[in-house]
C-alpha beads as a LAMMPS data file, in Angstrom:
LAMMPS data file: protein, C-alpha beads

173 atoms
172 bonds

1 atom types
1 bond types

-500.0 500.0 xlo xhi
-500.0 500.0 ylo yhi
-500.0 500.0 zlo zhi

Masses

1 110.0

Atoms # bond

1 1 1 -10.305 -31.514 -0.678
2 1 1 -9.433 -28.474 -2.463
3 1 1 -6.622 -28.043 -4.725
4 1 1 -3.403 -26.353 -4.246
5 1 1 -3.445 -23.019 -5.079
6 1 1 -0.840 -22.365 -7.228
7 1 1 -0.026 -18.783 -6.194
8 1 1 -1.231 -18.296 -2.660
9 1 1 1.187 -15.377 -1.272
10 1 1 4.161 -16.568 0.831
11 1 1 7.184 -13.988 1.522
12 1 1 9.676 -16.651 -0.112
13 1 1 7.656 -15.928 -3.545
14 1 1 9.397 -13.097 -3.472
15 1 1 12.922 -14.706 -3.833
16 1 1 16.359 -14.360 -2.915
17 1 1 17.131 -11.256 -4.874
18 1 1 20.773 -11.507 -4.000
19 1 1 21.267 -14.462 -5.675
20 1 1 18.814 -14.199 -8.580
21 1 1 19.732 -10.549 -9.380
22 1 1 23.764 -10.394 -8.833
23 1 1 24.253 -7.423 -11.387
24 1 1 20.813 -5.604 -11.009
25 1 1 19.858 -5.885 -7.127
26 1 1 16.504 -5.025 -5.757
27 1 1 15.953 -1.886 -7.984
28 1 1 14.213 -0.500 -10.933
29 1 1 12.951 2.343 -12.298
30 1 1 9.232 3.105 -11.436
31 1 1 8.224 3.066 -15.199
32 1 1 8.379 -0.549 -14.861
33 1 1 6.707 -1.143 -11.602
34 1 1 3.208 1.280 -12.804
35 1 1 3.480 -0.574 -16.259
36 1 1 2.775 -3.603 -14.430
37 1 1 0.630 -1.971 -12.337
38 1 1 -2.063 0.120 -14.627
39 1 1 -1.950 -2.453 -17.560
40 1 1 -3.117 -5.732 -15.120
41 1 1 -5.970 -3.272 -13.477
42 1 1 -7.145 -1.936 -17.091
43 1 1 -6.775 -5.794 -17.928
44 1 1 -9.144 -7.060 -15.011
45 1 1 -11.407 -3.717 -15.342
46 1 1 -12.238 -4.887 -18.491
47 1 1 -12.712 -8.612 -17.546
48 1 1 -14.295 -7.933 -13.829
49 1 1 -15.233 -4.588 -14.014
50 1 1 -14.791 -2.135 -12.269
51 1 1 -16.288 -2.252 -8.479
52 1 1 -14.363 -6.060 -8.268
53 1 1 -11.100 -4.676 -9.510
54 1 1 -11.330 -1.469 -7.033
55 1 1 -12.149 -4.499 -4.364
56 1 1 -9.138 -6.921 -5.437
57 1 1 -6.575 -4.521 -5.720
58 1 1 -7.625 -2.969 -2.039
59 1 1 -7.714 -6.674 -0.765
60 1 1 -3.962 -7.188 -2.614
61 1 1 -3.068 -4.375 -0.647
62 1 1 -4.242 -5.429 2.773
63 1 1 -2.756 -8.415 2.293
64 1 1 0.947 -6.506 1.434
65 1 1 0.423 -4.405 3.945
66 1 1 0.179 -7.728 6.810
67 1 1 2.923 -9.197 5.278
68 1 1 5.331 -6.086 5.039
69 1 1 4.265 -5.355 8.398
70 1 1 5.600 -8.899 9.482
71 1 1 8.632 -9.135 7.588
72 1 1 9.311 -5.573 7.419
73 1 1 8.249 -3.671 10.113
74 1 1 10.092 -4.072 13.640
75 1 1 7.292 -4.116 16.693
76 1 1 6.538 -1.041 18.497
77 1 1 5.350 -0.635 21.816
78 1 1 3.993 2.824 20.849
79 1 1 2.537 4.488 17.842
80 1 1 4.509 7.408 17.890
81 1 1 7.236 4.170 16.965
82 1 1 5.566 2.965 15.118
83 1 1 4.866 6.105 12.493
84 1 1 8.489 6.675 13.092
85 1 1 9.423 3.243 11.675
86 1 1 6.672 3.489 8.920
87 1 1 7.859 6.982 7.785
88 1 1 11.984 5.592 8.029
89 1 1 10.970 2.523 6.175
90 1 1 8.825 3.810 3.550
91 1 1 11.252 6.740 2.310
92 1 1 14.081 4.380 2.709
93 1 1 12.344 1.887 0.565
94 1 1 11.648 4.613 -2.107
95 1 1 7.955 3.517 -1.547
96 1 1 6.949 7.403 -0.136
97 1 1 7.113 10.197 2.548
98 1 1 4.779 9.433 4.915
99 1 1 3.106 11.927 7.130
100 1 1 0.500 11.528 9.909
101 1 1 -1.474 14.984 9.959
102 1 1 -3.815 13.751 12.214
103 1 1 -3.577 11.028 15.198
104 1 1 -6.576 10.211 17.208
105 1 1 -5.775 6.824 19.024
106 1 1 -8.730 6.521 21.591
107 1 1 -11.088 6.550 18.555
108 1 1 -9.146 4.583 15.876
109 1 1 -8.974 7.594 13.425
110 1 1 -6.033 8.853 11.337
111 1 1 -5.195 10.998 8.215
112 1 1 -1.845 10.814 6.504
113 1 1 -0.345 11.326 3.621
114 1 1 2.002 9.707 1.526
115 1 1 3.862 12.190 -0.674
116 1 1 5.532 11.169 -4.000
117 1 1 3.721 8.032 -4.027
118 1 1 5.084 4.774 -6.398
119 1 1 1.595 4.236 -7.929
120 1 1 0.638 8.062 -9.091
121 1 1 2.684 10.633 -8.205
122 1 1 3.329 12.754 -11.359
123 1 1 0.607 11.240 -13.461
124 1 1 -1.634 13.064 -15.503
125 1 1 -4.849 14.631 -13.395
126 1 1 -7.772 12.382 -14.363
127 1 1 -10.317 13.792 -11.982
128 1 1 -10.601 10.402 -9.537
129 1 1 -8.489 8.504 -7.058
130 1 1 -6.252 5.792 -8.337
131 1 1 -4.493 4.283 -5.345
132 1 1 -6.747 1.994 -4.283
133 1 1 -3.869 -0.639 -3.515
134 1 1 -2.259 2.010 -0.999
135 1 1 -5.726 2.083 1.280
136 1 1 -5.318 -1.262 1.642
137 1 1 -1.754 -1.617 2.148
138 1 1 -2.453 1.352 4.921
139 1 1 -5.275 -0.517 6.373
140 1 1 -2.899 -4.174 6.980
141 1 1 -0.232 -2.299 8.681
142 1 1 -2.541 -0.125 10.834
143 1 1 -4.454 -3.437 11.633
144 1 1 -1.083 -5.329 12.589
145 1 1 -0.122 -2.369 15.163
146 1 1 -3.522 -2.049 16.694
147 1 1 -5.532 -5.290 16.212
148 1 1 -8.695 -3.397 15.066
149 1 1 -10.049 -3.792 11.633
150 1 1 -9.776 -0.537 9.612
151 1 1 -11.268 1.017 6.737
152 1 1 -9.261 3.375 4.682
153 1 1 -10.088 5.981 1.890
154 1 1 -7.979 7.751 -0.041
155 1 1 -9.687 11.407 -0.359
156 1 1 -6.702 13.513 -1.997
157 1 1 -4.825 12.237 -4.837
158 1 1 -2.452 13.236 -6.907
159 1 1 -4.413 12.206 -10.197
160 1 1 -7.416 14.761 -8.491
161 1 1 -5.042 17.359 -9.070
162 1 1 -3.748 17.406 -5.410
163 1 1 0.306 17.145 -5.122
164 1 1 0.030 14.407 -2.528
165 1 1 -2.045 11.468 -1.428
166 1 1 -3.868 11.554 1.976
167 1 1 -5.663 9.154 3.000
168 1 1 -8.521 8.937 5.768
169 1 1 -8.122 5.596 8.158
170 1 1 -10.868 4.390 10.937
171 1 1 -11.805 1.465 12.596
172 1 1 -14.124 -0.078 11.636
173 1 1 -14.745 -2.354 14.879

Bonds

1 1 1 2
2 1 2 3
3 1 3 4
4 1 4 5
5 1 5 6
6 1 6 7
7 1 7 8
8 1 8 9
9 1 9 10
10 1 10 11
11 1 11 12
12 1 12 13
13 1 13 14
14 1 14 15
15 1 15 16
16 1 16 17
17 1 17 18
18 1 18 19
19 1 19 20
20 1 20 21
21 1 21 22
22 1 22 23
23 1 23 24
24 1 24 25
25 1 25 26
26 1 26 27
27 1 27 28
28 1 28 29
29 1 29 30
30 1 30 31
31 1 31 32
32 1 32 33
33 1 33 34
34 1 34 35
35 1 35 36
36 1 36 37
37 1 37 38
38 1 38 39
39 1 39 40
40 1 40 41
41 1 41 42
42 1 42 43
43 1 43 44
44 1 44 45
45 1 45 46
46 1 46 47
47 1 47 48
48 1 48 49
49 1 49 50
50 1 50 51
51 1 51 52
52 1 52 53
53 1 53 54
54 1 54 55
55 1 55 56
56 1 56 57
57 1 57 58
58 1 58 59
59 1 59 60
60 1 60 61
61 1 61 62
62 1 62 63
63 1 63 64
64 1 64 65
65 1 65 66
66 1 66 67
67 1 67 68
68 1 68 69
69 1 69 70
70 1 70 71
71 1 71 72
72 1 72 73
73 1 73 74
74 1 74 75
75 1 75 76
76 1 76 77
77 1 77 78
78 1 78 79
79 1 79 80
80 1 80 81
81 1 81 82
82 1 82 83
83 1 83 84
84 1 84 85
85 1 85 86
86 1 86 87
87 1 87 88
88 1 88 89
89 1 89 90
90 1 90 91
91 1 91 92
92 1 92 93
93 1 93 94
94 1 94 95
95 1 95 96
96 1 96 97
97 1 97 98
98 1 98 99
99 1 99 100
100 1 100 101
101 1 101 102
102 1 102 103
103 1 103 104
104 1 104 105
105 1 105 106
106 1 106 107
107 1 107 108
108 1 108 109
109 1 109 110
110 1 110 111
111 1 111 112
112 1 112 113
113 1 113 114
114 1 114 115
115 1 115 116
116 1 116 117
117 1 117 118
118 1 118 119
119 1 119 120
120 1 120 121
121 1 121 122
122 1 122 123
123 1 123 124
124 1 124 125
125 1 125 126
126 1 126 127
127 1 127 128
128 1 128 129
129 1 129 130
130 1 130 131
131 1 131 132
132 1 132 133
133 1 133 134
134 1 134 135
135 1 135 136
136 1 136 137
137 1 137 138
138 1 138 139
139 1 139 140
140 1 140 141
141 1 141 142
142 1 142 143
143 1 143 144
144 1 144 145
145 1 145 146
146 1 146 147
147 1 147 148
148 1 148 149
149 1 149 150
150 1 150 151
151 1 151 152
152 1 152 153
153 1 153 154
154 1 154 155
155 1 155 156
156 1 156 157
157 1 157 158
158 1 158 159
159 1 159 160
160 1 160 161
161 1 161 162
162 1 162 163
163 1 163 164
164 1 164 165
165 1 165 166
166 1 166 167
167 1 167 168
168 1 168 169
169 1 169 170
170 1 170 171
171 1 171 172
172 1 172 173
């Protein structure tokens, strides 16, 4: 029998925030959020490396992405819905403006973009792609709506010098 593991994701880790944060509520300034952010993935590229951090933090997104899609995310009977709801929720939750430039349903393939993105927008240009979490964050709610396993790249990034991220999605089954 395996152990317990002692932080396997459930959506009561993340707390009544209510009751634990009376004064401060559910916000903070994005600082705070990309100094957790950069400093565990400079801590684990140095540990890991970097191919298995690139992998973790994309499987750390997928797995956010199912979960906001559950808890988050109404059910749509139609994608036009459900971009509507995904654009709504996302610039409501200060997370980003989302866009869908491109929509091809029959074939499973989409570009969007996600303007003034929490994990880079406004950072320095460093000549690669950081947002690694976002593809798979954007691959778990794609695969929620349309059951199909996707596979999602980002190929414009702010930190490339581009003023928004786009990302390319396609299934993979």
């Amino acid at each position: 029998m395996q152990p317990a593991r002692k932080f396997q994701f459930s959506w009561d880790l993340l707390g009544d925030i209510p009751l634990g944060r009376p004064n401060l509520g559910g916000s903070m300034r994005l600082e705070i959020y990309r100094l957790m952010q950069l400093s565990l993935r400079d801590v684990m590229e140095q540990a890991i490396g970097e191919e298995e951090t690139e992998r973790l933090f994309y499987d750390a997104g997928k797995l956010a992405g199912n979960q906001f899609y559950t808890h988050i995310l109404a059910k749509k009977p139609s994608f036009d819905q459900f971009a509507r709801e995904i654009q709504d929720t996302f610039k409501e939750m200060g997370i980003g403006v989302v866009r869908f430039e491109q929509i091809d349903l029959e074939n499973g393939a989409f570009v969007l973009t996600v303007s003034e993105d929490l994990d880079c927008s406004g950072l320095p240009e460093l000549g690669y792609e950081i947002c690694t979490y976002d593809e798979g964050f954007i691959a778990g709610l794609l695969e929620n709506f349309t059951g199909k396993r996707f596979i999602v790249k980002e190929i414009d990034c702010w930190c490339t010098g581009d003023r928004t991220c786009r990302f390319s999605a396609v299934a993979a089954d």
